[in-house]
Short mmCIF file of the C-alpha atoms (twelve columns), coordinates in Angstrom:
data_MODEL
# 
_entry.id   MODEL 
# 
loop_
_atom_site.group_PDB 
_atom_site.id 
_atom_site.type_symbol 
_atom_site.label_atom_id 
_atom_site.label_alt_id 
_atom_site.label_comp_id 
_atom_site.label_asym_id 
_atom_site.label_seq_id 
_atom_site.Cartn_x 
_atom_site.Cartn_y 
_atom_site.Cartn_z 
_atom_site.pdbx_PDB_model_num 
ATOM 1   C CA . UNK A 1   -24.989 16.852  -26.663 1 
ATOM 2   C CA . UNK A 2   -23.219 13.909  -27.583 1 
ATOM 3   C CA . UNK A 3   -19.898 14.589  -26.207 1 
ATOM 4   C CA . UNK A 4   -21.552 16.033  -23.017 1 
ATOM 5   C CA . UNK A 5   -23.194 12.917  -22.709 1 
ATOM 6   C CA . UNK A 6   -19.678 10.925  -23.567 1 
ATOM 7   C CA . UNK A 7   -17.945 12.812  -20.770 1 
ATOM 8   C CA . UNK A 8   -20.736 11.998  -18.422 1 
ATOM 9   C CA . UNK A 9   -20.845 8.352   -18.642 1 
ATOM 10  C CA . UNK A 10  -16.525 8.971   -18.322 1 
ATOM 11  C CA . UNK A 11  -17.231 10.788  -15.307 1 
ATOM 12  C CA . UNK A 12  -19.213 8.687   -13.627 1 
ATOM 13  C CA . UNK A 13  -16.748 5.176   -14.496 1 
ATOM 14  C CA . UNK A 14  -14.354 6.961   -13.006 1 
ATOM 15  C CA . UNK A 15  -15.614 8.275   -9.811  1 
ATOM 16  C CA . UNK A 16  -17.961 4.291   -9.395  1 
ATOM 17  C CA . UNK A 17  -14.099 2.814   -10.296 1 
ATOM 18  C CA . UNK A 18  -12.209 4.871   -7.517  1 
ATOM 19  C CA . UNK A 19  -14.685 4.309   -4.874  1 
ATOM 20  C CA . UNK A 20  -14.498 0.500   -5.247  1 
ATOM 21  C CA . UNK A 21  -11.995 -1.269  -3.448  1 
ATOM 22  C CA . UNK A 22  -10.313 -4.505  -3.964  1 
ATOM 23  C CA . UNK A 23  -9.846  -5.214  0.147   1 
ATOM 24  C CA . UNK A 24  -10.897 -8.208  1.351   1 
ATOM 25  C CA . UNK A 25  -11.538 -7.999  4.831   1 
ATOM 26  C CA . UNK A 26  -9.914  -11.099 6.926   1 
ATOM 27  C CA . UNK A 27  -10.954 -12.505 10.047  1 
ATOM 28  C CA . UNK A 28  -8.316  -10.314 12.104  1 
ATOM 29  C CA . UNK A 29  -9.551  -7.275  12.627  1 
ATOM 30  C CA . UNK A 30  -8.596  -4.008  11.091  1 
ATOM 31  C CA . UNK A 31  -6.273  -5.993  8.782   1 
ATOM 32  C CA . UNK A 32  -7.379  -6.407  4.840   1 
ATOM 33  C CA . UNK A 33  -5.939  -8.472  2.111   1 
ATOM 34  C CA . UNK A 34  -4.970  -6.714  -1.120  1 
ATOM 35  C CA . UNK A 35  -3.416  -8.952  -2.959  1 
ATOM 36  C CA . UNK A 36  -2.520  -12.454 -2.774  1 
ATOM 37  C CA . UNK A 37  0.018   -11.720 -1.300  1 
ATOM 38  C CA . UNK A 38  0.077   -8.700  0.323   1 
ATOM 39  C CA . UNK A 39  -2.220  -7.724  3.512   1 
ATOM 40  C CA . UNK A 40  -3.061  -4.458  4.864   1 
ATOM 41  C CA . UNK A 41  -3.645  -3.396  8.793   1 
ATOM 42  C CA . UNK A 42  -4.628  0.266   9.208   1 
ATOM 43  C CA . UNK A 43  -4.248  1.632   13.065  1 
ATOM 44  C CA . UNK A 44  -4.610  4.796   15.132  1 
ATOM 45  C CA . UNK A 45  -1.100  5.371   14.656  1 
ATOM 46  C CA . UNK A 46  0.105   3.780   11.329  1 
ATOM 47  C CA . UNK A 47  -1.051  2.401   8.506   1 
ATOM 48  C CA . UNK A 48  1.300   -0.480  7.573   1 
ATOM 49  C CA . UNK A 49  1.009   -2.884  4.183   1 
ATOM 50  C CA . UNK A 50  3.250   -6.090  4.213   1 
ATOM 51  C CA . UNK A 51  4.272   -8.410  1.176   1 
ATOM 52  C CA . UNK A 52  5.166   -11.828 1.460   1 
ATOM 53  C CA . UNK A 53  5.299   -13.157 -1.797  1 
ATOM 54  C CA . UNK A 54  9.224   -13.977 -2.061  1 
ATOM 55  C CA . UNK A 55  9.063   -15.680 1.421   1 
ATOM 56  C CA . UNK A 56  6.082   -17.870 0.313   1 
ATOM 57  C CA . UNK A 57  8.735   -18.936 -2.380  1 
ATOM 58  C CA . UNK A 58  11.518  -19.540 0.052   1 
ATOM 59  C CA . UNK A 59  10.222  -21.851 2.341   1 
ATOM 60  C CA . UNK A 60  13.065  -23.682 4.006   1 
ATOM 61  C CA . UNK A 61  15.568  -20.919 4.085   1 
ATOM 62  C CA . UNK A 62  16.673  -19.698 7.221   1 
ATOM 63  C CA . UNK A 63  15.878  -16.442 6.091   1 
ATOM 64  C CA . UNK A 64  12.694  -14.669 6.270   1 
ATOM 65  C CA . UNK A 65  12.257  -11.411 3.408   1 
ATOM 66  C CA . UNK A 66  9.337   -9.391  4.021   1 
ATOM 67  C CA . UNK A 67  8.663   -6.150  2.028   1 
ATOM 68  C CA . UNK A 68  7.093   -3.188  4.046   1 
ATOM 69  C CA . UNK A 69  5.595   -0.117  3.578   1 
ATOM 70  C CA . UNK A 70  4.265   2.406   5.943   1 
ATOM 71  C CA . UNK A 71  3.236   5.568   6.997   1 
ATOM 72  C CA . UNK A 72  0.616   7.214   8.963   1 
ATOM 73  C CA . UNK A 73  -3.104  8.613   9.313   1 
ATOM 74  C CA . UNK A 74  -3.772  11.836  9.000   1 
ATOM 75  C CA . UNK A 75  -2.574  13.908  11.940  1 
ATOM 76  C CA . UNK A 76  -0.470  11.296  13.400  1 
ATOM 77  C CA . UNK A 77  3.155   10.396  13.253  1 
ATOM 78  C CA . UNK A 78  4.761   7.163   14.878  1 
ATOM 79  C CA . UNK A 79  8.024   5.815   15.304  1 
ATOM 80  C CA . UNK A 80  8.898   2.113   13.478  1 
ATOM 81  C CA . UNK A 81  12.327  0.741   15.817  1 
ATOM 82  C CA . UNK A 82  14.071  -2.448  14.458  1 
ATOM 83  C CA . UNK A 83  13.816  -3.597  18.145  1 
ATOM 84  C CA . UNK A 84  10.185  -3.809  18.674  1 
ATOM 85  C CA . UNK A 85  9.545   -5.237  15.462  1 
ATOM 86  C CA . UNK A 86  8.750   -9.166  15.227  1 
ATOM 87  C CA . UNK A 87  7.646   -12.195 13.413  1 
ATOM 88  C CA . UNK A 88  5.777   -15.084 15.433  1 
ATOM 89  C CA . UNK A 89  6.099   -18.676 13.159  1 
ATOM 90  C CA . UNK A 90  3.816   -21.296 13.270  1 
ATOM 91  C CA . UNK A 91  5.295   -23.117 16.301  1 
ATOM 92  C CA . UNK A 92  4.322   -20.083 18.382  1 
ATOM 93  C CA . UNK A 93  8.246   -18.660 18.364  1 
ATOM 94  C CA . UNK A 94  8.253   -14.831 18.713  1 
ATOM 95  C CA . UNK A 95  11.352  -14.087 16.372  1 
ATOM 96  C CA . UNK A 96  12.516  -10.170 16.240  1 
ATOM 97  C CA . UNK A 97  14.327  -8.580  13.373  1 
ATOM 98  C CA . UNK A 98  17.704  -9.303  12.389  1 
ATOM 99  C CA . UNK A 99  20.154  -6.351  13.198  1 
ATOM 100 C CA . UNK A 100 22.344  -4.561  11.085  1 
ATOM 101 C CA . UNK A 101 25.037  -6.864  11.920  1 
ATOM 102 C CA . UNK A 102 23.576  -10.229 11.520  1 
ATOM 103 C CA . UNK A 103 22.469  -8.780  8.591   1 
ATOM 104 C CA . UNK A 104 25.292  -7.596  7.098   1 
ATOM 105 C CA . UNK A 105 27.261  -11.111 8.435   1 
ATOM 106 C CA . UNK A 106 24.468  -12.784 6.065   1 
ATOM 107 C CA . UNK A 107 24.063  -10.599 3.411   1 
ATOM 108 C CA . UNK A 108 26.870  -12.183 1.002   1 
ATOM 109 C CA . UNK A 109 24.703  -15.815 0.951   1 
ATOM 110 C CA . UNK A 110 21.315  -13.795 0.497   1 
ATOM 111 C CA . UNK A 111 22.592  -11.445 -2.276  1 
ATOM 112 C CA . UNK A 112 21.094  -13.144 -4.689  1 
ATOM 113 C CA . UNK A 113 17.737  -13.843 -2.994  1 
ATOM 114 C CA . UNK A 114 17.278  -9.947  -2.351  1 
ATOM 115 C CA . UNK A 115 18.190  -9.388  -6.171  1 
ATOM 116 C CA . UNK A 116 15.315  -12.330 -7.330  1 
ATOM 117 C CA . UNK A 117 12.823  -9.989  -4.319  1 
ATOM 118 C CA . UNK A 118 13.805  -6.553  -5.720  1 
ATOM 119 C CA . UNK A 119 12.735  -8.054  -9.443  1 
ATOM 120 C CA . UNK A 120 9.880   -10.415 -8.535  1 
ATOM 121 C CA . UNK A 121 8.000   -8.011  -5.966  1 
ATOM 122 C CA . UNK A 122 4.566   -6.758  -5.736  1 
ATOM 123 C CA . UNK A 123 3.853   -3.155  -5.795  1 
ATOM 124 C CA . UNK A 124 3.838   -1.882  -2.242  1 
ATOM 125 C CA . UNK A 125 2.088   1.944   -3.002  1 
ATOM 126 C CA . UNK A 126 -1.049  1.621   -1.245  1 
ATOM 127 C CA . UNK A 127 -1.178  5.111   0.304   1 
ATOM 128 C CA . UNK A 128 -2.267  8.477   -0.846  1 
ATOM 129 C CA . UNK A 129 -0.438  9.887   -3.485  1 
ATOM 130 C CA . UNK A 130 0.584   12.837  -1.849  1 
ATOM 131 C CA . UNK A 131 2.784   10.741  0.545   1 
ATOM 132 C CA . UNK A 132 6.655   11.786  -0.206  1 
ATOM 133 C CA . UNK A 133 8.350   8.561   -0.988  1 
ATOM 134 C CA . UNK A 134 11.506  7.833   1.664   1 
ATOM 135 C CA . UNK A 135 13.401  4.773   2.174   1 
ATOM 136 C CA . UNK A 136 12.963  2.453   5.435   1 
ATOM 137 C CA . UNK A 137 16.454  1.763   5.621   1 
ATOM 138 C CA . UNK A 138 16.442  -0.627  8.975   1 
ATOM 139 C CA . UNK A 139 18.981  -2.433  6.262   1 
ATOM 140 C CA . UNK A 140 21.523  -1.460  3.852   1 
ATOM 141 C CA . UNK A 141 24.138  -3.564  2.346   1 
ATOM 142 C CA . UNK A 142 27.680  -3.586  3.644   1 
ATOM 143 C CA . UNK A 143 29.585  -0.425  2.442   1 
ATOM 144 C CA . UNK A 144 26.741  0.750   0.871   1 
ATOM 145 C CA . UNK A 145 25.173  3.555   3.007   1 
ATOM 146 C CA . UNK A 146 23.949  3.753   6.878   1 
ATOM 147 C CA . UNK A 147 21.530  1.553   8.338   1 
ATOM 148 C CA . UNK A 148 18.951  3.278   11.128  1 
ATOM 149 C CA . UNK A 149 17.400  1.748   14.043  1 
ATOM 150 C CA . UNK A 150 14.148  3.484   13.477  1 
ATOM 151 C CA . UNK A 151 12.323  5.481   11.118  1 
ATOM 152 C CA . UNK A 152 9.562   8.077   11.867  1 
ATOM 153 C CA . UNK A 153 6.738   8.405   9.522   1 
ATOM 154 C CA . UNK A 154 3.773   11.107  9.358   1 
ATOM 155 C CA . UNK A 155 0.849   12.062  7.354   1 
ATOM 156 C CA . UNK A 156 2.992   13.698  4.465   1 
ATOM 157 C CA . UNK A 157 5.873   10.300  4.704   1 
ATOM 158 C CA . UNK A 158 5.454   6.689   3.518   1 
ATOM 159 C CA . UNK A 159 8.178   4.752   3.284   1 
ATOM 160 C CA . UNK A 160 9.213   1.124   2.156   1 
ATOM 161 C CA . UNK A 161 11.896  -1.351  2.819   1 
ATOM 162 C CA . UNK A 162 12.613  -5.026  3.583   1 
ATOM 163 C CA . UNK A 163 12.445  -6.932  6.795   1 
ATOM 164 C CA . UNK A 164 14.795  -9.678  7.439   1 
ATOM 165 C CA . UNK A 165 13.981  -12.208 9.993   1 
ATOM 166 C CA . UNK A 166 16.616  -15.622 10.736  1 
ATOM 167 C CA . UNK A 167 14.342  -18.897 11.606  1 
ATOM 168 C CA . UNK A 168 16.398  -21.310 13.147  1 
ATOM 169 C CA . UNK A 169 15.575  -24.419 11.225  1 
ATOM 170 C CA . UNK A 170 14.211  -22.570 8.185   1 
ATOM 171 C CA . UNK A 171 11.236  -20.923 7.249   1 
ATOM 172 C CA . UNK A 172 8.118   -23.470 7.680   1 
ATOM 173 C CA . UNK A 173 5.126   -23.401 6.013   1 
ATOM 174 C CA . UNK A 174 1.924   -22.052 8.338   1 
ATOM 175 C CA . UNK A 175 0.597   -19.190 9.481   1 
ATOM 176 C CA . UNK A 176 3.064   -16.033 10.914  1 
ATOM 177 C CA . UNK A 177 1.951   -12.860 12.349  1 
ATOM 178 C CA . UNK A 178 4.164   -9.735  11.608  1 
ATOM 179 C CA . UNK A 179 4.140   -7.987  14.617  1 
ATOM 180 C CA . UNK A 180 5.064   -3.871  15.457  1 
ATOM 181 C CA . UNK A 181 4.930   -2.537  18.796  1 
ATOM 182 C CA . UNK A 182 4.410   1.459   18.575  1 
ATOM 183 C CA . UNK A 183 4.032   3.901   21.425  1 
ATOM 184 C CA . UNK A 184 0.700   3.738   21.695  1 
ATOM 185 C CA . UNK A 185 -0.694  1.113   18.706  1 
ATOM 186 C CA . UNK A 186 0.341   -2.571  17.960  1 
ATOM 187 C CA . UNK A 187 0.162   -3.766  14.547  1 
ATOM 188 C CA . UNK A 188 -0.838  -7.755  13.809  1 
ATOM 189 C CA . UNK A 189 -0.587  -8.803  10.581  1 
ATOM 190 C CA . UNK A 190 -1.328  -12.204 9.883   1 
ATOM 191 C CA . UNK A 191 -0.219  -13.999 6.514   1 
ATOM 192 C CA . UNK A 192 0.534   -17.771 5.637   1 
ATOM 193 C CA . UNK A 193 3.313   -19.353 3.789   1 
ATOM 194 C CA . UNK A 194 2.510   -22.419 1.622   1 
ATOM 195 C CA . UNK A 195 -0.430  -24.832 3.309   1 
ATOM 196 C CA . UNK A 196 -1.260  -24.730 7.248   1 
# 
């Protein structure tokens, strides 16, 4: 009886501990914050989590490093394209993402800073476990592999990566919006760097 009773009370901790969430709803809608630094928008078309916790330690470099991770609801597949992906600063300047080639023009001065991101990250898996892992690979370093222009994620896909954004005049503190245009969703995702 005892050990029935034992596996009960287990039971139950388990199933109250998975259906509470640590969210926090902001005051843009659809998007949650997970983490104090990472923030959560789930859409029609994608789900998409971004982390900005190196960049809120880099504020003055010219270079914005955000992680990202995404995939998509249940039944649904979109299509992320380095080209209609953006960052707007807090001067109201719609920046998109680097390309390969600025990139890879760059990457020798931000070695380092992607090796102190890579070590000082926050965990990005906030999908379903059943998601097959793939690589976002908008970036890779030079000699090291292809880059791709897009990536295509679905119900059974969730990939992560690293955005990399140039701010002429360095990254300011305020408030940025990561922005994604998809065929038919647009992801917002607000997040500020040191105080407004």
């Amino acid at each position: 009886m005892k050990r029935m009773t034992l596996l009960t009370v287990l039971l139950g901790a388990v199933v109250a501990a998975s259906a509470c969430s640590s969210a926090v709803p902001t005051e843009t809608p659809g998007v949650e914050q997970l983490g104090q630094y990472i923030m959560r928008q789930n859409g029609s078309e994608a789900d998409v989590v971004v982390g900005y916790k190196h960049a809120a330690q880099s504020l003055g470099d010219e270079w914005l490093l955000l992680e990202l991770a995404i995939t998509s609801p249940s039944g649904e597949s979109a299509k992320f394209e380095r080209k209609n992906i953006w960052v707007r600063t807090p001067a109201g300047v719609q920046v998109p993402a680097a390309s390969q080639k600025a990139f890879g023009e760059a990457y020798g001065s931000m070695r380092n800073k992607i090796a102190q991101a890579n070590v000082a990250r926050d965990p990005m898996d906030y999908f379903p476990p059943n998601r097959l892992p793939c690589d976002l690979d908008l970036y890779v370093a030079p000699g090291e592999g292809v880059a791709f222009d897009q990536v295509t994620v679905n119900q059974r896909r969730a990939c992560e990566g690293k955005l990399f954004f140039y701010i002429p005049g360095g990254v300011q503190p305020g408030k940025y919006v990561l922005g994604i245009d998809l065929e038919e969703d647009e992801i917002r995702i607000p997040f500020t760097l040191g105080s407004e």
